[in-house]
Each structure stands twice: as C-alpha cells, then as structure tokens.
C-alpha positions as a printed Julia matrix, in Angstrom:
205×3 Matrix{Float64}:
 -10.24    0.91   11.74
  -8.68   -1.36    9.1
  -5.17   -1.46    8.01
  -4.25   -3.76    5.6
  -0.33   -4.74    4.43
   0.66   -5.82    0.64
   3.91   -7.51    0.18
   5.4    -7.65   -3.05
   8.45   -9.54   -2.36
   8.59  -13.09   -3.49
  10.79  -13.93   -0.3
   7.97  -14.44    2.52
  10.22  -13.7     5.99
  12.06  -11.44    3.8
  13.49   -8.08    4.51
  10.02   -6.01    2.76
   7.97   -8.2     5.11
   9.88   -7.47    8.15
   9.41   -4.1     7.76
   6.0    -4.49    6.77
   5.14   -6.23   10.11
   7.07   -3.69   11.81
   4.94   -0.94   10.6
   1.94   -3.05   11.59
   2.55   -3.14   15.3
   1.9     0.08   16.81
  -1.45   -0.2    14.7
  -1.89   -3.4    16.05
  -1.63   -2.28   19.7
  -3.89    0.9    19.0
  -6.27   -1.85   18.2
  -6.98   -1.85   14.53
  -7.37   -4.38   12.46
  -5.33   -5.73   10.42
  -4.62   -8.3     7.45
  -1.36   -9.28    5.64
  -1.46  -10.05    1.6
   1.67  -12.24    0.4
   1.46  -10.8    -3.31
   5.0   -11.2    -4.34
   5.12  -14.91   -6.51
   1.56  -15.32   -6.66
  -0.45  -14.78   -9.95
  -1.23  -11.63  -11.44
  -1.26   -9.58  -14.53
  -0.81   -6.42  -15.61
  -3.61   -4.24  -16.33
  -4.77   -5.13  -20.22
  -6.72   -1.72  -20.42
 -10.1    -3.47  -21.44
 -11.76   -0.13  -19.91
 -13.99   -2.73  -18.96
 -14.03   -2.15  -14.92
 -16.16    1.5   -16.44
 -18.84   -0.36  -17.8
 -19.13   -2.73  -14.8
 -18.62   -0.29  -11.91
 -18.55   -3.3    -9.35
 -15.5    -1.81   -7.75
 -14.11   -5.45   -9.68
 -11.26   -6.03  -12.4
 -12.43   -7.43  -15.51
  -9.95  -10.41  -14.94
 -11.0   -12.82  -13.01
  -8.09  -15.71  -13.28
  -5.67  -14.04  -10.42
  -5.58  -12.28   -7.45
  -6.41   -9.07   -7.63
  -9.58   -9.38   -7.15
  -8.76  -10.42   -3.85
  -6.2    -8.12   -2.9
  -8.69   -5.44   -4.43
 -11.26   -5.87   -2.04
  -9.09   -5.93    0.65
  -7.43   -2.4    -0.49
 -11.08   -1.12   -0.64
 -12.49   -2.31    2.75
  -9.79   -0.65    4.81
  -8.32    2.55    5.85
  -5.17    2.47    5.63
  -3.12    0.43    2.83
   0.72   -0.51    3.2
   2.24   -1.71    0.0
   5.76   -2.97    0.2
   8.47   -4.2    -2.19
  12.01   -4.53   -2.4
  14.27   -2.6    -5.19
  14.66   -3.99   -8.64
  16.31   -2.08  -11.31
  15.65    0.68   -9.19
  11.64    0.04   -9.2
   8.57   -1.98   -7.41
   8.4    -6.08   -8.45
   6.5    -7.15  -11.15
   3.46   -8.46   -9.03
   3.2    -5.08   -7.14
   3.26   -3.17  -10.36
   0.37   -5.17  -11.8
  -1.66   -4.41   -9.08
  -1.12   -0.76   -8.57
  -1.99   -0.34  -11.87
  -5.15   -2.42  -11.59
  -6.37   -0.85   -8.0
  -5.75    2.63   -9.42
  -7.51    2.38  -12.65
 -10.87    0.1   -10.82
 -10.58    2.76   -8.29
 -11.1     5.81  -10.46
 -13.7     3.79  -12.86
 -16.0     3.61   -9.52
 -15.93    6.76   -8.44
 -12.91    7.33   -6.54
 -12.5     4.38   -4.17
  -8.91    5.09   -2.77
 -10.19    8.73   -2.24
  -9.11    9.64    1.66
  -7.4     6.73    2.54
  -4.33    6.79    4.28
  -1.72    4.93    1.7
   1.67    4.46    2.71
   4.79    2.76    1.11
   7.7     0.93    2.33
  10.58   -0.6     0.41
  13.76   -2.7     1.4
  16.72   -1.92   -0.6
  20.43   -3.4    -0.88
  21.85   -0.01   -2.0
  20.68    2.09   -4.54
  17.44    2.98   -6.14
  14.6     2.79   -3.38
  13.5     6.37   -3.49
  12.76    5.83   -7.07
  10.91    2.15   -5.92
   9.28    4.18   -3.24
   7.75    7.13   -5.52
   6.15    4.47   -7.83
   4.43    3.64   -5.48
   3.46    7.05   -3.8
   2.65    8.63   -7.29
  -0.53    6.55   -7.47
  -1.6     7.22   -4.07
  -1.51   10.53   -4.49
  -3.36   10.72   -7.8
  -6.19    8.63   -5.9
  -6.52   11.05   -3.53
  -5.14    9.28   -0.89
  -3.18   10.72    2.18
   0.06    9.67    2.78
   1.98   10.87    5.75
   5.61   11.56    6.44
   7.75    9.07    9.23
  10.97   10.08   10.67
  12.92    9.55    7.68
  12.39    8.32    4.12
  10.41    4.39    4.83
  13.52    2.46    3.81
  15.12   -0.64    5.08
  18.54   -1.6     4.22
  19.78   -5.4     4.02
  20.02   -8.11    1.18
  19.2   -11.26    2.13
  16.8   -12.57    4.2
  16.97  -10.91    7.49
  19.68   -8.66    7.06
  16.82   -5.63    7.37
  16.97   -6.64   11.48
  20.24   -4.86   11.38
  19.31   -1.89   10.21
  18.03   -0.22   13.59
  17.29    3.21   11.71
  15.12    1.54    9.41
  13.18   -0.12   11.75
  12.39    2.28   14.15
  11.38    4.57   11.13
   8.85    1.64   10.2
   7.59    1.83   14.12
   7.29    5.7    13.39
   5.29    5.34   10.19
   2.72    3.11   11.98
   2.57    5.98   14.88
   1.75    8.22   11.97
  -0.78    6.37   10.6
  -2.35    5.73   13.64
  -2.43    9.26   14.39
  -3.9    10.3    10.95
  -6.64    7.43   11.19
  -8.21    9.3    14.17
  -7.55   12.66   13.09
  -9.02   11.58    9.58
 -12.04   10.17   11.0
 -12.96   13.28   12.93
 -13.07   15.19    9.57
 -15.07   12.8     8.08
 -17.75   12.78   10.71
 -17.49   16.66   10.95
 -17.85   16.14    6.37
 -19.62   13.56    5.74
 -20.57   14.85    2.36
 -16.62   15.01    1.25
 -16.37   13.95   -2.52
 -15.37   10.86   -4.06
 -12.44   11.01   -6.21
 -13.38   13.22   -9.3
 -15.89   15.2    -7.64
 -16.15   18.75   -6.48
C-alpha cells in the first residue's frame, strides 16, 4: 500500500514536517510505501474554475505551469494521503489551499478519484486556531468520500519555531497513533474492497 505525505509549510525541517514524518513511521515499518511532497513555497495557484478538468477527464488540472499536477498524481496513486500545514489566521497556507481545492474539484470531474481513500490531516500550531486549520482540511476529505480515522487525540502539534514541535511529547505520540490507525484501516479497507469490488466511485450509487 501507498501512503503519501503533503507538507504545506514553507519551513522544510519545520514543526508540520516533523509531525508529518512522525506519522509516517509506523507505516513505514508495516512496510508501505511511502513518498514526501515539500508543497509549502513552491508554485501553485488557486483553482481558476475553468470547469475545464470535466471536459478533459484525464484525472489532470487544466494548468499546467505548477505543481499540482505533480502532487495530483501522487494523491491519486496512493491509499492513504497526509496533508499537513501549520496555523495561519487560524487556517491551512496558501499553497495547501490551492491544492485542496484543485485535487477536490479534478477528483469529482473524473468520477470520484479520492473516493475510499484513507485521508488524514495534521497541523502544527503556536496557540490558537488549529482545529479550525485542521477541519479545512477534513471538510474536503469527507465530501470526496474519503475515510478519515480518529488518533488518540485531536492531530495537533504545538511549538513555534523550528523544532519546538519535539517538545511536545503528546503531540507526537498522537502522530505515532494516527499512523497505527491508518495502518490498521489500510488492511481492514482492503478486505472490503476485495470482498466489493464493485463499490462506487464518488457520485455513484
């Protein structure tokens, strides 16, 4: 099975990708495979709402002059997708935004693409504001169709600069939790799909 890890921080080594990596690891060691995207400072736009990723329906954006593309297929060819971001103004970063908007709407144009997939989302916060961060980012998932399953606590990580997450001991054993559960729902999800195999796409049924 594939897992594959989105960070939407512009800090790499920051606090979002050390929980991130954290999450990764029991995955890791129940031997799937993984990949790690560094979104955060790279280019990407918002979604322009061309509509034109309905006519195409080549599971592609219309815009071909970033990265989603890349990042796209990625999302599609695995299981299991882990977006991160830290907290600003109470929300996801500007990069992470752009492509959750982008991944939902080429996902529903194709026929439900992010239909069950296990999607789960992790923030890093100094304070205030990463529930809110954290349901942007579950309120697409959820409208895909996706699964997204439950840790030991809400997937926060508290610090503010770089590193400062490694103290939070909660937070990171909750991250080591949340890869358990994905683990966990990757086998139990792939038992239902060999028992279904004719479960709809997104839209259907």
């Amino acid at each position: 099975m594939k897992v594959v890890a989105i960070n939407g921080s512009p800090r790499k080594g920051g606090n979002t990708e050390t929980l991130l990596r954290e999450a990764l690891k029991p995955l890791q060691a129940a031997g799937w495979e993984s990949s790690f995207i560094q979104l955060g400072g790279a280019k990407i736009r918002g979604c322009i709402a061309c509509y034109k990723c309905f006519e195409n329906k080549d599971a592609r954006c219309a815009v071909k002059t970033d990265v989603a593309n890349d990042c796209l297929a990625e999302i599609f060819a695995a299981d299991a997708v882990i977006m991160g971001s830290p907290t600003y103004f109470t929300d996801v970063t500007a990069e992470l935004k752009a492509l959750i908007d982008r991944a939902g709407l080429v996902a529903i144009a194709n026929g439900g693409l992010l239909y069950g997939k296990i999607g789960a989302a992790v923030i890093a916060v100094r304070r205030g504001g990463g529930t809110h961060a954290y349901d942007s980012i579950n309120h697409m998932y959820l409208m895909s169709g996706m699964v997204v399953p439950g840790s030991s606590y809400w997937n926060l990580g508290y610090g503010l600069n770089p590193g400062d997450v490694g103290g939070d001991a909660e937070g990171l054993r909750n991250m080591h939790h949340l890869g358990q559960s994905i683990a966990c729902l990757g086998k139990a999800l792939a038992t239902v799909k060999g028992e279904y195999p004719g479960m709809p796409a997104g839209g259907e049924g």
